[in-house]
C-alpha distance (Angstrom), angle and dihedral (degrees) to the residues before:
residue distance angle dihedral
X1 . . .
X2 3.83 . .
X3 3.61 94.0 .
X4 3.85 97.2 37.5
X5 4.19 86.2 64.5
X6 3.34 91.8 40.3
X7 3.87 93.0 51.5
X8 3.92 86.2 48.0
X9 3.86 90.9 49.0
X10 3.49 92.5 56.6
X11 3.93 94.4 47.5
X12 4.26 88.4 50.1
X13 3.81 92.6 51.3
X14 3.28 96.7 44.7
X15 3.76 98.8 49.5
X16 3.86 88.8 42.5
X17 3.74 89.9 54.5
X18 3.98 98.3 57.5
X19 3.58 104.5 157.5
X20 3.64 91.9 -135.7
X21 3.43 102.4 59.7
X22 4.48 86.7 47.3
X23 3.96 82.4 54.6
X24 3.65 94.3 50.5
X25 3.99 91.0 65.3
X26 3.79 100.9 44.7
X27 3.94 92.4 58.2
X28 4.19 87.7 163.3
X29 3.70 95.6 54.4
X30 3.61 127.6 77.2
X31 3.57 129.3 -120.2
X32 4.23 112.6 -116.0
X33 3.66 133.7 173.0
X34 4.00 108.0 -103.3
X35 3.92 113.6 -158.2
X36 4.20 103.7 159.0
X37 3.54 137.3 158.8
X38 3.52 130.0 -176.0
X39 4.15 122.1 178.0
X40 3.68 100.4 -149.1
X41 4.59 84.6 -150.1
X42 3.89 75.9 76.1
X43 4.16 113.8 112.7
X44 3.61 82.6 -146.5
X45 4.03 87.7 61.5
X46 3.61 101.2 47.3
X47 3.98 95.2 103.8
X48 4.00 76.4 72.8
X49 3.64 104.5 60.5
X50 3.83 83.4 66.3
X51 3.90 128.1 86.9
X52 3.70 100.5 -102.0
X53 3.58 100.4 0.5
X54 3.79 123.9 150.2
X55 4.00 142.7 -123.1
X56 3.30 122.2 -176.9
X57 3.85 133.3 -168.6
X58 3.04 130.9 179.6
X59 4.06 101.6 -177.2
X60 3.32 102.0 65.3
X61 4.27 120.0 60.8
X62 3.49 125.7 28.2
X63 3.72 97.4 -64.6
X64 3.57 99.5 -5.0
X65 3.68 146.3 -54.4
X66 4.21 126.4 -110.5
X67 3.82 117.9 -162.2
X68 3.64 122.1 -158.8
X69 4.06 134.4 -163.2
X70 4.05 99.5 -133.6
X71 4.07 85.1 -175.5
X72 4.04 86.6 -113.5
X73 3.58 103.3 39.7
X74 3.94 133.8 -1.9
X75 3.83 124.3 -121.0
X76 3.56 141.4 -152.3
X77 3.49 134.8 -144.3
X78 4.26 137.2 -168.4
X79 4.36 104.4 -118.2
X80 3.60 87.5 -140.4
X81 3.92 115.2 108.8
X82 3.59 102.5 -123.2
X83 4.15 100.1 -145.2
X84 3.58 96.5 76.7
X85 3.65 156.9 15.7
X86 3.82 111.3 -33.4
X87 3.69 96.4 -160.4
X88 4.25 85.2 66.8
X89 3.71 105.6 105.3
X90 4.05 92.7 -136.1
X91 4.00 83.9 60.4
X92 3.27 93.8 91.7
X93 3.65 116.1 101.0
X94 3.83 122.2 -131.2
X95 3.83 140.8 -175.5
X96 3.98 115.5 -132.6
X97 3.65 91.6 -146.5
X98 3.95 135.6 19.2
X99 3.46 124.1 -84.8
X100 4.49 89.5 4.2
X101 3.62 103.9 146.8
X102 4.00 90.2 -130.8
X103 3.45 129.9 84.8
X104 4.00 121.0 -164.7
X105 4.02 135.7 -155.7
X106 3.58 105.4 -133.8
X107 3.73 87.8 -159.8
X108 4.44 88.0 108.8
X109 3.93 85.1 170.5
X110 3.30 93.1 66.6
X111 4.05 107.7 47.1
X112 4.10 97.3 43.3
X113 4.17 99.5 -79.7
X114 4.00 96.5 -39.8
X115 3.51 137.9 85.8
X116 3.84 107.2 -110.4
X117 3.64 110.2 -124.9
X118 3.92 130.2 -144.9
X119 3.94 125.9 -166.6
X120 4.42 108.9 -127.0
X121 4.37 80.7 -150.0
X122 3.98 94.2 61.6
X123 3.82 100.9 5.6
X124 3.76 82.7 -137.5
X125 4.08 118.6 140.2
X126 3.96 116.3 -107.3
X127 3.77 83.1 -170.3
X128 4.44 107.4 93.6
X129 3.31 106.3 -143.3
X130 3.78 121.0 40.1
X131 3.74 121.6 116.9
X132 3.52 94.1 -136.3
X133 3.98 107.1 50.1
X134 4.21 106.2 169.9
X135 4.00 126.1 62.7
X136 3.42 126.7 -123.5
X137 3.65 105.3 -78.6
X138 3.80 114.5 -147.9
X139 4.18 120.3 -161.9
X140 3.80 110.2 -116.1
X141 3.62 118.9 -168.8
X142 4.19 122.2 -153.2
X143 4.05 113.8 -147.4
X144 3.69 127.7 140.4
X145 3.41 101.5 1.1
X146 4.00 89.4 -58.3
X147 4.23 132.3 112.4
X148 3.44 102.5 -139.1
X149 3.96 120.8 -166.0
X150 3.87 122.4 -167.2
X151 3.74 118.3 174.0
């Protein structure tokens, strides 16, 4: 019965996270190939093995890619600001201090005079306002002591 659900599981997420129907709602950020691996045994991980701790890369996405510990389940999110023009250098989302479970677009002529904010636990904007409020979620898959990222 266990592996029936899980089976089932699998099949729901997967369907619900076509990557055509993610691109559709982040019309300002380009579509890129995502192949990533992280061990989590790496010292370079160890922000993870934390509730709400923090990874970010910035090699891997179109401007980058920030992993967070969500206690039951890690996520992954695009570092582009979704609420304008990916291709402007300021676009790229940043956090102000490691392992802070904000990132900010530095792009202050864009959002009214401040850098609009979004939280890595929700992904949500902080920032009233924008048009497009939620980052680019990514899928990450846990196996073997590994994050794995396909996109």
């Amino acid at each position: 019965m266990k592996k029936i659900f899980l089976i089932l599981f699998t099949i729901v997420l997967t369907i619900s996270c076509s990557k055509s129907n993610n691109d559709n709602n982040y019309p300002n950020i380009p579509v890129v190939n995502i192949n990533f691996d992280l061990n989590l045994n790496l010292p370079s991980a160890n922000d993870l093995r934390v509730p709400n701790g923090t990874y970010i890369d910035y090699n891997h996405g179109y401007n980058g890619i920030a992993i967070v510990n969500n206690v039951r389940y890690y996520s992954a999110w695009e570092l582009t600001c979704p609420d304008h023009n990916a291709a402007t250098p300021c676009s790229k989302l940043v956090q102000k201090k490691k392992n802070d479970i904000y990132v900010y677009c530095q792009c202050k002529d864009k959002h009214n005079g401040q850098e609009a904010q979004f939280s890595l636990i929700t992904g949500q904007s902080m920032t009233p306002g924008l048009k497009y409020v939620q980052l680019k979620p990514y899928p990450v898959y846990e196996s073997n002591g590994a994050l794995r990222i396909r996109y």
